[in-house]
N, C-alpha and C positions, 0 to 999 in steps of 0.2 A: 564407651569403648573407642578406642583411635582407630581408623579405619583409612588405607594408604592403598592407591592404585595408580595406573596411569596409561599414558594412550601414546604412542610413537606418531609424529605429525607428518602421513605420507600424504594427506590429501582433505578432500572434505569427506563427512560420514555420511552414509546410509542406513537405510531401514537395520541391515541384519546388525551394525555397530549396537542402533538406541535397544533392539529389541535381545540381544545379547549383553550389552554391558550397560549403557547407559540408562537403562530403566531399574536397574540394580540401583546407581549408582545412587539418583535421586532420591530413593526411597532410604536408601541409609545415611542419608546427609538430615533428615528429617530427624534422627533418632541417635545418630553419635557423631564424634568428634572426626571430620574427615577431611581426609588431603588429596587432592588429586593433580597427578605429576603431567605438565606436557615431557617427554623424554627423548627432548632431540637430540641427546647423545647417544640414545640406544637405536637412534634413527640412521646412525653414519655404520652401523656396525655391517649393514649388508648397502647402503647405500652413501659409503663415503666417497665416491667418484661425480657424485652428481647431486652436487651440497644448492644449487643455484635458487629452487625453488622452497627452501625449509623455513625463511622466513615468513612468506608467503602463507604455508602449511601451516605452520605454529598459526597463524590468525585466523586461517579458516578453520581450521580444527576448536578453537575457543569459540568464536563465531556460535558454533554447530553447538557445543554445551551447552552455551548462557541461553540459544533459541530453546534447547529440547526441555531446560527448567536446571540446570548445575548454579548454584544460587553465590555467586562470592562472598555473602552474607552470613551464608550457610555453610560455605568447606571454602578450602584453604588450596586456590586455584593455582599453581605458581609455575614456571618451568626452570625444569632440570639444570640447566647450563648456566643459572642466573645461582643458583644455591653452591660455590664451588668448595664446600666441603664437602660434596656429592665426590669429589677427585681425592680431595686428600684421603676421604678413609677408604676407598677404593683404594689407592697404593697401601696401605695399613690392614685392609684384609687380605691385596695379593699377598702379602708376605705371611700368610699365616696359614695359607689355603692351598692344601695338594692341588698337585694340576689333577691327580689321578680323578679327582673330584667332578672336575671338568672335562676330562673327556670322556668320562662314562656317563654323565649327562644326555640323556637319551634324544633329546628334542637340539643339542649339538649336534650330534652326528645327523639326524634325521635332517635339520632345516638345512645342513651342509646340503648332503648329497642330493635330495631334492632342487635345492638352486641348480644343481651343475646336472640335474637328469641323471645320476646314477645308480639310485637307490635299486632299484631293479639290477642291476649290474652286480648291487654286493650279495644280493638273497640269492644270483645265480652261483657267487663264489662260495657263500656258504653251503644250500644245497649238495655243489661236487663236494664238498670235505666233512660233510656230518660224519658218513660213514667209517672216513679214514682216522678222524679225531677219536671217536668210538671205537676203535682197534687198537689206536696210542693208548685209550683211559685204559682198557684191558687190560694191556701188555705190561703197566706198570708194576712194582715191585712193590711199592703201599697202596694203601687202603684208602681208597676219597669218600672221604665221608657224603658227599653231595654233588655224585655224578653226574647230574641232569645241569647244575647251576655251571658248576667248573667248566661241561661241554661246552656250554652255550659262552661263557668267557673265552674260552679259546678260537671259537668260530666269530665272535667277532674281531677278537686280533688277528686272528690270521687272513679273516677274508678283507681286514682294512687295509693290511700289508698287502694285499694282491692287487686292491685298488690303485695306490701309492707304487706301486710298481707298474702298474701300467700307464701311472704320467709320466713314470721316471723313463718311461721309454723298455724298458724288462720284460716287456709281454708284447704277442702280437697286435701290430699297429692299428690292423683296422677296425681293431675292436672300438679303441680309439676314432677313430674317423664314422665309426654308427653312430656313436654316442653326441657327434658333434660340439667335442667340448675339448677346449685346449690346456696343455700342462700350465698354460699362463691361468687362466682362471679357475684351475684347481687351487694355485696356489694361490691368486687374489683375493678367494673365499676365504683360503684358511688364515685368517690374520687374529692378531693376540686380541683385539679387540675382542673379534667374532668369539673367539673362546673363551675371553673372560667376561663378557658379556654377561652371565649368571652372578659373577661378584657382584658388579654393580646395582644389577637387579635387588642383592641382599643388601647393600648398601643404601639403596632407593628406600627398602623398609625400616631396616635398622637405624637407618640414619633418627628416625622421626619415632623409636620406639612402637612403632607402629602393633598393634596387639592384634589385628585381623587385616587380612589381604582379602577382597575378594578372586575368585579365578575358575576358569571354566580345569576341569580335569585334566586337560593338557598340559595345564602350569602347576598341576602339583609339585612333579619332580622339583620346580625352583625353586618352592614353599619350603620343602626338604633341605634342598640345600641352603639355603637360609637359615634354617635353623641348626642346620650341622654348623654351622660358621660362628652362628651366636654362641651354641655351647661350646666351641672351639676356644674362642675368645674368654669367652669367660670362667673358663678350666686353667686356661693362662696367666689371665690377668686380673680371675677377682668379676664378682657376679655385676655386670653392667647394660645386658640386654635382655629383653623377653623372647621368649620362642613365641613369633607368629603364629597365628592358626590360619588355616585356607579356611576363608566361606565360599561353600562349592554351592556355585550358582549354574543355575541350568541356563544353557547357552541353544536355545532353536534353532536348526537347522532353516535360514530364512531362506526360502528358493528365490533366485534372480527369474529373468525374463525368459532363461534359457531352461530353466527349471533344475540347473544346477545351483550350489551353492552360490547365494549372492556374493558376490568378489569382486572388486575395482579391476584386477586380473583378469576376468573372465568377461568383463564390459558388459554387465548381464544388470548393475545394478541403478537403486533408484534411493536419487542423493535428497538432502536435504536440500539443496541448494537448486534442485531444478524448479525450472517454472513449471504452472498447472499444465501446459499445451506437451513439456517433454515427459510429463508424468500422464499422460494420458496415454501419449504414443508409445509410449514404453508399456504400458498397461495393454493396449491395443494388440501388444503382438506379442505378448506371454506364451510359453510353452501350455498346452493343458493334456487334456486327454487322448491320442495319436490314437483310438478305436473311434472317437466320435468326429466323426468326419461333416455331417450336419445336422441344423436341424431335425429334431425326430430319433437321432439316433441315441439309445439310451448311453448314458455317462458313467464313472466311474469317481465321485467324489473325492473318495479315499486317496486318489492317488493325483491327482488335480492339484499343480500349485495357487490358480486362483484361487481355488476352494480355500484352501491354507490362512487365505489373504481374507476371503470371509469370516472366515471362523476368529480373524486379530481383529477387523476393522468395521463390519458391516452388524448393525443395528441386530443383536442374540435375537429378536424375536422373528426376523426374516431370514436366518439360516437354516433353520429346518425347513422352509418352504422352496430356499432354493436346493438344497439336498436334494429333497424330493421328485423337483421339477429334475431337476438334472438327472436321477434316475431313471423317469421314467422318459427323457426325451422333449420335453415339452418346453424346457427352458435351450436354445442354445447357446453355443459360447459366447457369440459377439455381446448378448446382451447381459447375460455372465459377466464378462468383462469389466460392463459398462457399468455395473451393478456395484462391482467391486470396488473400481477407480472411485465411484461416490463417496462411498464409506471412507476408501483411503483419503479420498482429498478433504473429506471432512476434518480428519486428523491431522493431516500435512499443513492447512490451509493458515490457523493461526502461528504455525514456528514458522512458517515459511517469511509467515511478517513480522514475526519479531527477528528474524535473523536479515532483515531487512534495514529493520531500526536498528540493530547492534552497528550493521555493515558500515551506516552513516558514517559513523567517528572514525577517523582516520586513527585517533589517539585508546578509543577505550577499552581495547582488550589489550593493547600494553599497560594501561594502568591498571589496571585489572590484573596484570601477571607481575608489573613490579611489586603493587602492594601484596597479593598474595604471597610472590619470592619473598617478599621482606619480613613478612610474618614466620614463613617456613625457613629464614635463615636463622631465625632468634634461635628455634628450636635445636636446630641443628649446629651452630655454635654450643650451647649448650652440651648437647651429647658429645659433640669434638674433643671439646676443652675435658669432659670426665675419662674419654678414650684415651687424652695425652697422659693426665695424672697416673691411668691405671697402666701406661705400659712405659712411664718414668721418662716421657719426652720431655724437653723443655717446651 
């Protein structure tokens, strides 16, 4: 089975990356045919103002693969911008592809208004009009077959148009000034990229016939639209793509140091790339249980992200002993802690040296991503050249 994913190069990776995607990754490079994409052009799509550090990115981010075990031997390592048939059928499915497709793209709107802090601002416009939309379905003259789906269609038009009206300046200002966010970067967000963003994504798969996507449930929708594209095309033009399948891979909620989600965002997290002294002190001052104040006072495991850390990293046979002690008081946290970091650095300690040896070469994760591009363009010339025959281009 051909198996296609890929990773946006914002930075280097941490714990919740390998223990969400790239622990997948490895294991199905063992057993199918796999490619896996750097995608620094889906990297400009919310950060095309500040391009300065992406080459940088692209190396540490391969870096961070080849240490955790991603085998160029084994999958087909290449980047995005280096394969540029990735553009040409990207303009050859814009032109095939409602927009309606893409703005009802759920994770569009969502990562929109999120970036500009307004997502709370639209649930409050929807809330005021459920009621008055629900008076409109009534008053109608036909019959809706599927009152509850159509409501909920109009409550997000109209509470978008409320949105869009109050950058346009059409609603009171200071709503505007809570939210701290300007009609400039309403609209810098909203750009064709950003929206068509989901093409290219089907483009990344299609391109490479690719017959399984790995993806946590957030990325079904794009799974979806993928495959509404393929069967688009090929209702058109004559059967030339497979419909993807998602493999819905469980994605752990990894806790940072804050005991929120581990996030480069939220500075909570713990990279591959630190030494053992900042992975200690990052370990040293982990959120845990806010009832166990000291020693002696009994713990609460369940809800302890060190514990969490136990249960990935610390030898199965001395976690029930520190459960235990921790319920009953008799273990505290310092040494908790200290307990935990062991296990983790155990783990950490050999990528930490091989992404050491990778780092030497100034040269080998660019040969590493031309040969892999080079491999991934045969493929994708290939499928280009059958797209041109099927839709009568020279």
């Amino acid at each position: 089975m051909r198996v296609l994913s890929g990773m946006r190069p914002t930075g280097k990776l941490h714990l919740g990356h390998y223990l969400g995607v790239i622990k997948n990754w490895i294991s199905l490079q063992k057993d199918h045919e796999t490619f896996f994409m750097v995608a620094d052009w889906h990297a400009l799509t919310t950060g095309y103002k500040d391009t300065k550090h992406i080459k940088d990115n692209i190396r540490q981010l391969v870096i961070d693969w080849i240490a955790l075990g991603l085998d160029p031997e084994k999958s087909v390592l290449f980047l995005q911008s280096m394969v540029k048939e990735h553009a040409e059928l990207f303009l050859l499915f814009a032109m095939i592809t409602p927009k309606s497709w893409l703005e009802w793209n759920p994770t569009y709107k969502d990562t929109k208004y999120n970036l500009l802090r307004i997502h709370d601002l639209e649930l409050t416009f929807r809330g005021g009009l459920r009621d008055l939309v629900k008076e409109f379905l009534a008053r109608q003259p036909f019959r809706v077959e599927d009152t509850e789906a159509l409501e909920e269609d109009l409550l997000d038009v109209i509470a978008q148009a409320f949105v869009k009206a109050l950058f346009d300046g059409k609603l009171d200002k200071e709503m505007l000034r809570k939210l701290n966010v300007s009609k400039r970067e309403f609209y810098e967000v909203d750009t064709y990229g950003f929206l068509g963003y989901p093409v290219l994504q089907a483009v990344d798969i299609l391109l490479y016939k690719a017959e399984a996507v790995p993806v946590g449930e957030d990325q079904l929708p794009h799974i979806e639209l993928t495959r509404e594209i393929a069967r688009r095309f090929n209702h058109l033009y004559g059967e030339t793509f497979p419909e993807p399948q998602a493999l819905l891979t469980e994605t752990p909620r990894v806790p940072g140091t804050d005991g929120r989600k581990m996030s480069k965002s939220y500075g909570n997290a713990i990279y591959f790339a630190d030494s053992e002294e900042e992975v200690k002190k990052k370990v040293m001052s982990f959120f845990t249980d806010p009832q166990k104040l000291r020693k002696g006072d009994p713990g609460r495991p369940e809800i302890c992200p060190v514990f969490m850390y136990h249960k990935l990293f610390t030898p199965h046979e001395k976690v029930e002993e520190i459960e235990r002690d921790c319920r009953s008081g008799k273990l505290g946290c310092v040494d908790c802690k200290r307990m935990m970091w062991e296990g983790l650095e155990t783990f950490l300690r050999p990528i930490r040296e091989k992404r050491r040896e990778v780092e030497k070469s100034a040269h080998y994760v660019w040969d590493i991503l031309t040969e892999g591009s080079r491999r991934a363009r045969e493929l994708a010339q290939r499928t280009l050249q059958e797209v041109r025959e099927k839709m009568n281009l020279p």
